[in-house]
Structures are given as structure tokens and as C-alpha cells.
N, C-alpha and C positions, 0 to 999 in steps of 0.2 A: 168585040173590042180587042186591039191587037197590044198585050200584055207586055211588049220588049221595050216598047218607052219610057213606060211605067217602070218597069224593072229597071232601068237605066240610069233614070232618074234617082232612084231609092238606094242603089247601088253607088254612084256618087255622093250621095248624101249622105251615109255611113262612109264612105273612105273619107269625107270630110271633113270628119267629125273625130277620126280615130286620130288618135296625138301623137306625133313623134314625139320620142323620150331621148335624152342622151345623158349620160353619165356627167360629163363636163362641158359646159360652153365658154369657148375663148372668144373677147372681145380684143381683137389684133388691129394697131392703127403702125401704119405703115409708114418710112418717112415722107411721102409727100401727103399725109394726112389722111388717107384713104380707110376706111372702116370696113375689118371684114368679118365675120360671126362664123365659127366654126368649132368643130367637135374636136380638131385639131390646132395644135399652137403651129404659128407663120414661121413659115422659115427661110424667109424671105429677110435680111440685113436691115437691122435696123426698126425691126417691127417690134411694138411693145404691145405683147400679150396678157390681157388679165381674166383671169376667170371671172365667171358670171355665176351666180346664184339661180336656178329658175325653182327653187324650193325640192330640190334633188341635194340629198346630203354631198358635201364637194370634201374631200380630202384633202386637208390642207395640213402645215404645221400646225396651227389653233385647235382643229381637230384631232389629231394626233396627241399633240399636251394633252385636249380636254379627256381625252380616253386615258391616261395613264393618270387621274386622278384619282387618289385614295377615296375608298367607299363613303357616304355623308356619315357624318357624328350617332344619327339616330340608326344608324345598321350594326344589328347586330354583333359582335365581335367575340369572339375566341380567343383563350389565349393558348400560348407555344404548345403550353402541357398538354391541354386538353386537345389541341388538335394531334399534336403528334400518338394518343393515347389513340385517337382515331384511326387515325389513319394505320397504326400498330394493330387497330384490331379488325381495320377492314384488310389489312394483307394477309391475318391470320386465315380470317373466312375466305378470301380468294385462293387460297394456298389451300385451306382443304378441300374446298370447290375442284380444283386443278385435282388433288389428287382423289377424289371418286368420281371425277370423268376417267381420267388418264384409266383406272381400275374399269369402267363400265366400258374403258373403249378394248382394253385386253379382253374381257367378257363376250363384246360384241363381235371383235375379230375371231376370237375360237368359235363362236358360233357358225357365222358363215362360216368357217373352215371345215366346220361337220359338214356345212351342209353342202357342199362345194364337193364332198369325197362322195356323197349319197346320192344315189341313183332310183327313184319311188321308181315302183312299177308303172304309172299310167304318163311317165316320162318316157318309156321305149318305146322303139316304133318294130312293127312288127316283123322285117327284115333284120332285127337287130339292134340298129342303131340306137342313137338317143337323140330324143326330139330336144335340140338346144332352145326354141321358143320356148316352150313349157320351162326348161331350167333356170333359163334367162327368168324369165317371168316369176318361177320360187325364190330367187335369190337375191332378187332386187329388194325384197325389206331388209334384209341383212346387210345389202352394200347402202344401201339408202342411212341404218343405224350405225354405222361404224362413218359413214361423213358427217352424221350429226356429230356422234363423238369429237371429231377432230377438230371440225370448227368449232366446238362449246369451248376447246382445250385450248385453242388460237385468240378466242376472244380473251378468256384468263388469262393468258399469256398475254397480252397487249396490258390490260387492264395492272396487270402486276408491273408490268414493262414504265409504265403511266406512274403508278405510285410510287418509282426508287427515284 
């Protein structure tokens, strides 16, 4: 039985089944009455564009109001003190956070910096040299631990940046 009609068949019927999606549909009527549906508003003189609903949320002013609505009655509430006592003492804990990275990242830079000046014996080559794969290769936990430091110290820094 030769298999590519079959597959053709089944291959049409999934693309025909898969749904184009679009963010916005404009329903454009042109002045001599013409109706045209598109993803784009007509720019075409004269044409009155309205958005279509196809149960894809639509961006509107409504929208926009209904988002800037204060929380319902039954949501919980804080008041000024209590939050600001919050947020006082989550800056505290981010600020010390910040300063035993900033301290683990000075730790971790002196470390590789020993280890950066140390030369192990099964690192030389026997002409002399020094085998830089093998160095490469001991040094990388140490450059690996000093980028942890920096970005843990970057996120605290955002996160403090976030709370003034």
C-alpha cells in the first residue's frame, strides 16, 4: 500500500484543524460599504474600524480602567505602619544578605588569586613549561565561585534598587 496519500491526507487534516490566533481583529467598513477583517486597522480614508472580540483578551480603555481597580473588600489589607515596618525589615535582611556575599566574594577572589600564583607539580610539562589545560581546568571552580558571588551581589542590588 503506498503510504504518501495517506500521509497527505492526515497532514491536511491537522493543518486544518490548527487555529490561527491573533491578538486583535479589526472589523473595517470602508466608505462605499465594503467589509474587511483584519489583524490590522484600514488605512484606507474613511474607513471605520472596530475591534472584534474572538475571546482573546482585547486591550482596551475598559480594560485598562478595569486593571487599575483597587483590590475587592474581602482582600486582605495592611496598613501604612505595618507595611512600611516590612519592608524596613526586609531591606535590613537584603543589606546584610549584600554584605556576606560582597565579604564571600573578597574570600573567593583571594582564593583564586593563590591559586593563580601556584604552579602543582603534575601541572609542568617536562620540557619545562606549564601545561595551561590542566591550570585552566584547577581554576575554573574558583572563577566559576567568584561569578557566583557577583551575580548573588547584582540580584541584591536590584532587589534593594526595587525597595527605595
Amino acid at each position: 500500500m503506498n503510504s504518501k496519500p495517506y500521509f497527505l491526507v492526515v497532514a491536511l487534516g491537522v493543518l486544518a484543524v490548527v487555529p490561527v490566533w491573533a491578538d486583535v481583529m479589526y472589523q473595517c467598513v470602508d466608505a462605499d460599504g465594503h467589509k474587511t477583517f483584519s489583524n490590522v486597522k484600514s488605512a484606507s480614508r474613511g474607513a471605520r474600524c472596530t475591534v472584534m472580540n474572538l475571546g482573546v483578551p482585547v486591550s482596551s480603555a475598559a480594560d485598562k480602567s478595569a486593571r487599575s481597580k483597587p483590590s475587592p473588600e474581602s482582600f486582605p489589607k495592611v496598613d501604612n505602619n505595618t507595611q512600611r515596618a516590612r519592608d524596613n525589615e526586609r531591606r535590613r535582611i537584603l543589606e546584610n544578605e549584600l554584605e556576606a556575599e560582597q565579604k564571600n566574594l573578597e574570600q573567593a577572589k583571594k582564593e583564586l588569586a593563590e591559586q593563580e600564583g601556584t604552579i602543582l607539580p603534575n601541572e609542568r610539562m617536562v620540557g619545562g613549561g606549564i601545561s595551561g589545560g590542566k591550570v585552566e581546568e584547577r581554576l575554573q571552580p574558583f572563577r566559576n565561585k567568584v561569578g557566583l558571588h557577583e551575580r548573588n551581589i547584582e540580584a541584591i542590588q536590584k532587589e534593594l534598587y526595587r525597595l527605595r
